[in-house]
C-alpha positions in Angstrom: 0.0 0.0 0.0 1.6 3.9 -1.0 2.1 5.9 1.9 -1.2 8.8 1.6 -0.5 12.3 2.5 -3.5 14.8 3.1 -3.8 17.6 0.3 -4.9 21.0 2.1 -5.5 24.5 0.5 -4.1 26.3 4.0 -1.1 24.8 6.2 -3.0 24.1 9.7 -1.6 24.8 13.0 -1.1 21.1 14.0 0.2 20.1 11.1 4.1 20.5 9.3 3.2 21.6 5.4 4.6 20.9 2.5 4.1 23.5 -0.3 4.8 22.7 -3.7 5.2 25.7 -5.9 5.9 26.9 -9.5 7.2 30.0 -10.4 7.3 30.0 -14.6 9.7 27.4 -15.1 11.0 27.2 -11.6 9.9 24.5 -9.1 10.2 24.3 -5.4 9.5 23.5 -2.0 9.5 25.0 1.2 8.6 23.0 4.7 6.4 25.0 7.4 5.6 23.9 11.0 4.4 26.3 13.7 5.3 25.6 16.9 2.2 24.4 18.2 2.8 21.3 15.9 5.5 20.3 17.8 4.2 20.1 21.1 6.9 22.0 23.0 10.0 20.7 20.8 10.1 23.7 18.5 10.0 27.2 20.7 9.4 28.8 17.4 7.7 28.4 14.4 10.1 26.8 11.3 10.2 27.6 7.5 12.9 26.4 5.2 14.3 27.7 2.0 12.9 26.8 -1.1 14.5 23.6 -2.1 14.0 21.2 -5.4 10.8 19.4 -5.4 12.2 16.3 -4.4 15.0 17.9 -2.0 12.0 18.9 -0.3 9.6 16.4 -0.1 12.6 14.2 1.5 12.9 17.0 4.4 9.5 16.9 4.8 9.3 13.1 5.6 12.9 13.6 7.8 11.2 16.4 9.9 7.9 15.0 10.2 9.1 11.9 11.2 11.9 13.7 13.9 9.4 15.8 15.6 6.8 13.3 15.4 4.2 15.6 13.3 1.5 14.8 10.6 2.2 15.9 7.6 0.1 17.5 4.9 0.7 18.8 0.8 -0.4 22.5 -0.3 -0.2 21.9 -3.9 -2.0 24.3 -6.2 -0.1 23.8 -9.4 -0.2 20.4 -9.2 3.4 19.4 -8.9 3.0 16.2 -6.9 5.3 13.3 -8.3 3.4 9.8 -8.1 6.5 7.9 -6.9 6.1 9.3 -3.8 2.4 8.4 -2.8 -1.2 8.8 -3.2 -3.0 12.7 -2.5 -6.0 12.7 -1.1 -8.0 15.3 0.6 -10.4 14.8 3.6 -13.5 15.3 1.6 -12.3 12.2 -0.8 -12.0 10.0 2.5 -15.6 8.7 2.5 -15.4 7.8 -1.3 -12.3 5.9 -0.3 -13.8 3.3 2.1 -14.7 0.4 2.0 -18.5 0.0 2.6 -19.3 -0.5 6.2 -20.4 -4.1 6.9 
């Protein structure tokens, strides 16, 4: 089974984001997580540089999984790369189970 990462419009304030951007022919990524996300491990807020697509989706996972925080995708120009898992978004969850017995 691909690992499934949440697609949101807005980077919440218990979640780290991922942003996928463009910018003409330029891609990138940044990594956001406010403080609050971290439950006390982070006394501030953190946002990194824009990075390669890929560059970034790998700090993502690394930070995620050190500070022990979900993680979810802002991407509006639709730059997600497949290899890396399945997008969905909270609305699409119902549509995704299985039918209740």
């Amino acid at each position: 089974m691909p690992n499934r990462f949440e697609q949101v419009d807005e980077a919440p304030a218990d979640a780290m984001a991922l942003t996928l951007a463009r910018d003409g022919d330029k891609q990138s990524g940044t990594v956001t997580c406010p403080a609050s996300a971290t439950g006390g491990s982070l006394p501030k807020g953190f946002r990194s540089a824009e990075m390669p697509l890929k560059e970034a989706f790998r700090a993502a996972i690394k930070f995620a999984n050190d500070f022990k925080v979900p993680m979810v995708v802002i991407d509006p120009d639709g730059l997600w790369q497949a290899e890396w898992g399945t997008l969905y978004r909270e609305d699409d969850t119902e549509a995704e189970a299985p039918p209740a017995p």
